[in-house]
C-alpha positions as CSV (number, residue, x, y, z in Angstrom):
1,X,0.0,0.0,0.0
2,X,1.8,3.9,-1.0
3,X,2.0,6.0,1.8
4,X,1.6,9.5,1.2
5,X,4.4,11.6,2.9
6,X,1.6,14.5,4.1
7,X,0.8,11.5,6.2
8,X,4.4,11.3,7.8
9,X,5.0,14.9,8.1
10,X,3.4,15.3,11.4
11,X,5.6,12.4,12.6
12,X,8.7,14.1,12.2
13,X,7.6,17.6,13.4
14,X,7.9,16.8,17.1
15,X,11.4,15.5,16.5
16,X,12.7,18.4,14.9
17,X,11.2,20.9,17.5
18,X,12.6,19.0,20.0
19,X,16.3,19.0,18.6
20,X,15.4,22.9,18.1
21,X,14.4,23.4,22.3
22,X,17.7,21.3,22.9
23,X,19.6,23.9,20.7
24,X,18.2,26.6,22.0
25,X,18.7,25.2,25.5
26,X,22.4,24.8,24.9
27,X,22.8,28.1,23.5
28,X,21.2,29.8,26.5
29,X,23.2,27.3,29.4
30,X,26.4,28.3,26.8
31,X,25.7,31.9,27.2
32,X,24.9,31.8,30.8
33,X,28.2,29.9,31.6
34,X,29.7,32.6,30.0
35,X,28.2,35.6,32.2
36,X,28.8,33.5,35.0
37,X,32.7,33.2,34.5
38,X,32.7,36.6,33.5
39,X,30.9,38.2,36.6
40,X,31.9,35.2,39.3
41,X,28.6,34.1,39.7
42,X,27.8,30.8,41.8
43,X,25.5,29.0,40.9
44,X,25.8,26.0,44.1
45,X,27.3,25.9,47.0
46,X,27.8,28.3,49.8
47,X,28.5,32.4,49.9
48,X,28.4,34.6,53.3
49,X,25.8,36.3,53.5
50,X,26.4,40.1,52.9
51,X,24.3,41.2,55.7
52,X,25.7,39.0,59.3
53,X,28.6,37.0,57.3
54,X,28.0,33.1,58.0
55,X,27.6,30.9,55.4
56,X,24.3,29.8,53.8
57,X,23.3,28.6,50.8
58,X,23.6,30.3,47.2
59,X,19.9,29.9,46.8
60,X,18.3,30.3,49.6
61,X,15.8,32.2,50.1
62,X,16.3,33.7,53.6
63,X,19.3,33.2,56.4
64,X,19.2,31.3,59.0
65,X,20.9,33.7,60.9
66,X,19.8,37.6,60.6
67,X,16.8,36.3,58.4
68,X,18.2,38.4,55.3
69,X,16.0,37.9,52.3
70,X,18.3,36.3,49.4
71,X,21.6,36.3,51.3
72,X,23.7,35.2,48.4
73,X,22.1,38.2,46.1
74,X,21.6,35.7,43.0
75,X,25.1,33.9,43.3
76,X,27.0,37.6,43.2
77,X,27.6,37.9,46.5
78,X,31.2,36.7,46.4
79,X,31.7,39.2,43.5
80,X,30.2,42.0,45.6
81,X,32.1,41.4,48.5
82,X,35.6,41.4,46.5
83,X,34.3,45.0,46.0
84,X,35.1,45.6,49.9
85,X,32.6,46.0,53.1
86,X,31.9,49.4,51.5
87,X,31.2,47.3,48.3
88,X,32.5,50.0,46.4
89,X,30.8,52.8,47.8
90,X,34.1,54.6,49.1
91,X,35.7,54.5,45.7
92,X,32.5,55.8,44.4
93,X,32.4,59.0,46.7
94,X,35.9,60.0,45.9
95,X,36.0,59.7,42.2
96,X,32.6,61.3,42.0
97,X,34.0,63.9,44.2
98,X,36.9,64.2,42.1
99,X,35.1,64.0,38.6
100,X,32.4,67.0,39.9
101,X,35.6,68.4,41.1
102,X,37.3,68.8,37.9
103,X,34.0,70.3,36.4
104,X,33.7,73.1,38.4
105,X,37.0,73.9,37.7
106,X,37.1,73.3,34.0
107,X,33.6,76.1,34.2
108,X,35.7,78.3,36.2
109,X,37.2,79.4,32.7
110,X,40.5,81.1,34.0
111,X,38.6,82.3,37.1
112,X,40.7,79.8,39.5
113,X,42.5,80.7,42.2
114,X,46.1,80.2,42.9
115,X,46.7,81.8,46.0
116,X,47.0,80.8,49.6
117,X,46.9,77.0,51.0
118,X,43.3,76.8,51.6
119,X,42.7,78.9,47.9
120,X,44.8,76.3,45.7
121,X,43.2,75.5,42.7
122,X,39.8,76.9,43.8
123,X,37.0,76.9,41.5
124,X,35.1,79.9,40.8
125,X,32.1,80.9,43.1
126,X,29.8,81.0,40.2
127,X,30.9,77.8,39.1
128,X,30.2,76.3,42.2
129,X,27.2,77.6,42.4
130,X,25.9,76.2,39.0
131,X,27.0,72.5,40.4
132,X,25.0,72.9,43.8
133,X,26.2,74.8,46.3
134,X,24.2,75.8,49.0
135,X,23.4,79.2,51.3
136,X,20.3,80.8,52.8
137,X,19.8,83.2,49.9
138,X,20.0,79.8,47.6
139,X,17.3,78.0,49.0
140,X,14.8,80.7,50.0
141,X,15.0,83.6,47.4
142,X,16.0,81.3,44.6
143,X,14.1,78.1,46.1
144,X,17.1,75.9,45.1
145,X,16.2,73.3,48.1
146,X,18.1,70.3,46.7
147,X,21.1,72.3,47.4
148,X,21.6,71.0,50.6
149,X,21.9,67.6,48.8
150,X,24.2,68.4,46.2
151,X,26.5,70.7,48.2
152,X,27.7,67.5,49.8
153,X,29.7,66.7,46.4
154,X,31.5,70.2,45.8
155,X,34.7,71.2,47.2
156,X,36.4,74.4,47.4
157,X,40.2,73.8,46.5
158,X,42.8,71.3,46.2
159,X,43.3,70.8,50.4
160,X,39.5,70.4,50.9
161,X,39.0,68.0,48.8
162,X,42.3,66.1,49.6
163,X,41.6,66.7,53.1
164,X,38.4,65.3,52.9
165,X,38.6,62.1,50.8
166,X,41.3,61.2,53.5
167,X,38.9,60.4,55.9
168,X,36.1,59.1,53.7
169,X,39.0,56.8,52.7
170,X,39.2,55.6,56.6
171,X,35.7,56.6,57.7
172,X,34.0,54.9,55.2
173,X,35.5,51.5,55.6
174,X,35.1,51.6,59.9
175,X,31.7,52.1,59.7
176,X,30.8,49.9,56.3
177,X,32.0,47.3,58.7
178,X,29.8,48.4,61.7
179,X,26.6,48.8,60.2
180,X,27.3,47.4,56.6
181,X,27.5,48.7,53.0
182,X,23.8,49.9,52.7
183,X,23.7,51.9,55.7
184,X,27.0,53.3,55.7
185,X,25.2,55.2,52.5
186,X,22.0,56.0,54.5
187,X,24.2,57.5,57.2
188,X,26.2,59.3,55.0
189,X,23.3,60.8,53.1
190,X,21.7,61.9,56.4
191,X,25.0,63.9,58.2
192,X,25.4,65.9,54.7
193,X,21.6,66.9,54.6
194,X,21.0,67.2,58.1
195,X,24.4,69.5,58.2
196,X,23.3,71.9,55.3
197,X,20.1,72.1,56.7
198,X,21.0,73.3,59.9
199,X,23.4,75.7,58.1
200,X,20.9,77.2,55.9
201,X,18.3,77.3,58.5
202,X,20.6,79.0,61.2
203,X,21.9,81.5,58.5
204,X,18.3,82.3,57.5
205,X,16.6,83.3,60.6
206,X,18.5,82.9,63.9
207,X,21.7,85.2,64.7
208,X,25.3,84.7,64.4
209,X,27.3,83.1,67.5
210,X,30.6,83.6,68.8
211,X,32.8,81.0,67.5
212,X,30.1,79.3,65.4
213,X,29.7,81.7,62.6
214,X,26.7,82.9,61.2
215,X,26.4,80.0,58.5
216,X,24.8,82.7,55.7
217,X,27.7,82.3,53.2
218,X,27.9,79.5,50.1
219,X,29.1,76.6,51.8
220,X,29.7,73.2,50.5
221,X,31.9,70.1,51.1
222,X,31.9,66.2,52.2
223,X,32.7,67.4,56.2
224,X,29.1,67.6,56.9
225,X,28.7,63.8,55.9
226,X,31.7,62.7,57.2
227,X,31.1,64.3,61.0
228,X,27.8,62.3,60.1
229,X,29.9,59.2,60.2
230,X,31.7,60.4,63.3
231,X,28.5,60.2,65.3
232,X,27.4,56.7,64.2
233,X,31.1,55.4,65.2
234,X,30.5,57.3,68.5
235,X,26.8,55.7,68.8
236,X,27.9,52.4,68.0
237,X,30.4,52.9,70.5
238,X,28.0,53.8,73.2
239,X,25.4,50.6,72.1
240,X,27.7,48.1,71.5
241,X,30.2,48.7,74.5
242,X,33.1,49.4,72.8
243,X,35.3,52.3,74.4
244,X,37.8,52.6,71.7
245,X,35.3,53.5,69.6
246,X,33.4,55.9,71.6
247,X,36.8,57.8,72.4
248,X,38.2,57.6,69.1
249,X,35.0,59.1,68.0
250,X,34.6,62.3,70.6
251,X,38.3,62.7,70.1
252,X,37.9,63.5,66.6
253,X,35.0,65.4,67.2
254,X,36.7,67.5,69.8
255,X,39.6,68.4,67.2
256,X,37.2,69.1,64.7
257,X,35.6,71.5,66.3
258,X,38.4,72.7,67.7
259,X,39.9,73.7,63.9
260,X,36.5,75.2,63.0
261,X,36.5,77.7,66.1
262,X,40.2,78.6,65.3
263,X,38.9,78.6,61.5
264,X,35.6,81.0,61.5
265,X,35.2,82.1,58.2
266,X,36.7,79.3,56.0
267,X,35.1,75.7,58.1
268,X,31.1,76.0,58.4
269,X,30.7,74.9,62.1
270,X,27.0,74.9,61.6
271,X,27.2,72.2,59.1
272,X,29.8,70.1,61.3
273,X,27.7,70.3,64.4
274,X,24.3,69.6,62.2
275,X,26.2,66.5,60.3
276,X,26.8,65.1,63.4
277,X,23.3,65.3,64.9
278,X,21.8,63.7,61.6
279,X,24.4,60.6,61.6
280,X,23.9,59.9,64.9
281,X,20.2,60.4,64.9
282,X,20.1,57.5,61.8
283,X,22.9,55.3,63.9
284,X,20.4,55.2,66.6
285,X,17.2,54.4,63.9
286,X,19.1,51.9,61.9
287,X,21.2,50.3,64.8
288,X,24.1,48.7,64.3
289,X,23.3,45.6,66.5
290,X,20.7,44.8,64.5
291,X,21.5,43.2,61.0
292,X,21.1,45.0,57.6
293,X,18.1,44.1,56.4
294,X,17.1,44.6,52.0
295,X,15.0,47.5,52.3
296,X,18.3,49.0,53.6
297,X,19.5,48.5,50.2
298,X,16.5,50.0,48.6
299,X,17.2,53.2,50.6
300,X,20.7,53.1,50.3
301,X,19.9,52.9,46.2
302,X,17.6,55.9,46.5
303,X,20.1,58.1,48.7
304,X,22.6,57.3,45.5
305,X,20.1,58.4,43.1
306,X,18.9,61.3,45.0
307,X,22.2,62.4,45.4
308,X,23.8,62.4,42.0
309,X,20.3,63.7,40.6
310,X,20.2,66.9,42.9
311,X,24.0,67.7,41.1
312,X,22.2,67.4,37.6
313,X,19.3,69.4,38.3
314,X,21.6,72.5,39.8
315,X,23.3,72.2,36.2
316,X,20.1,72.2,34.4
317,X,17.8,74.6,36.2
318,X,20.9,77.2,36.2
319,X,22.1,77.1,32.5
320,X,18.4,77.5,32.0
């Protein structure tokens, strides 16, 4: 009997799609391999977890321990934590410090000052300014409020900025490794805002004070953030028991001080003394005995975003 070959079609269909998903299959586990190797990712096994630091597994869904959600971040947490405690966000502040840096000088346009140690290389006041600085006059006559976000990335010469990345690069890492990556950026975020706040606030309605200044002149810098970090390393020293930590802390707050009274006029005390309140405030919310939990990271993400977006905006709204 003939056979007609519409017959056998049919037949042979599922055969071929198969050997097509099993293609296709390869292709994708071939491609995958390939990110893996390339970004470190595990797959099996076990990671530390990037919140307490046992080990659990890769996948699973919670730890055992500090009851983290997704402790080994997708198989990237090794990869994350070759990044550092900070995981990365030290290196981050001080090249985006030094990259804003640069700009403010290259749109000083032969305006930069030569002269004095604490005037070296210093941009232009208009050029700082247009990349978010911050004052009293800023934010209420011009209504330029996300100054006292941005202000936090500017620096006024080639000793503030070196002066200040010095201690982010020693800060940062201490209290990464006290109350993790993600709130090390919450805490940072909060000394710089809280400290330009006060600033502006005090320079806008309440009167100069002996010592302190009067806090109505441009201002801008890291030192508000990093006396932020000051007072969580002095709060986790008062929660957790440690006296090194709580005297290394007030010592360096003491000395800080110390410089900005001798210093009226060039240090904004008002910012200092403000950055200290707010890091210590969050220390205390966030608390270090406690581990970091994922919506930590969500705010730490925003805090990033917030940040780098309040720097764009000054551009924008001011070459408008």
């Amino acid at each position: 009997m003939r056979v007609d070959a519409g017959f056998l079609q049919p037949l042979q269909q599922p055969d071929a799609v198969n050997h097509a998903r099993r293609a296709r299959h390869s292709d994708d586990q071939s491609h995958t391999g390939i990110i893996d190797r390339m970004f470190g990712r595990k797959r099996t096994g076990s990671v530390i977890c990037t919140s307490c630091g046992v080990l659990v597994g890769v996948n699973d869904d919670k730890c055992y321990n500090c009851g983290r959600r997704n402790p080994g971040l997708w198989g990237f947490a090794p990869l994350l934590r070759a990044l550092g405690n900070d995981l990365g966000f030290v290196p981050f502040v001080m090249s985006t410090c030094a990259i804003i840096y640069v700009l403010t000088l290259i749109f000083s346009r032969g305006g930069i000052n030569q002269g004095g140690i604490f005037g070296l290389l210093a941009p232009t006041g208009l050029a700082l300014v247009l990349f978010g600085g911050t004052s009293p006059q800023l934010v209420f006559d011009y209504g330029r409020w996300w100054t006292i976000i941005s202000a936090s990335w500017l620096h006024g010469g080639l000793l503030h900025i070196g002066m200040n990345m010095y201690a982010m690069s020693f800060l940062g890492p201490a209290v990464a490794e006290m109350y993790g990556p993600a709130r090390l950026v919450i805490i940072y975020t909060a000394g710089g805002i809280a400290g330009f706040a006060l600033s502006v606030f005090w320079g806008a309605f309440m009167p100069a004070i002996p010592l302190m200044g009067s806090g109505r002149n441009l201002t801008i810098g890291a030192s508000a953030c990093l006396t932020g970090l000051l007072g969580a390393i002095y709060y986790y020293g008062h929660r957790g028991g440690s006296s090194m930590a709580r005297s290394y802390a007030m010592n360096s707050i003491l000395m800080i001080l110390l410089q900005g009274f001798l210093l009226q006029g060039i240090i904004n005390n008002w910012a200092h003394v403000g950055g200290l309140a707010g890091g210590y405030l969050a220390a205390r919310f966030l608390d270090p005995l406690k581990p970091e939990r994922t919506d930590h990271v969500v705010i730490a993400l925003i805090c990033i975003a917030v940040s780098i977006l309040s720097v764009i905006v000054s551009v924008v709204t001011a070459l408008a």
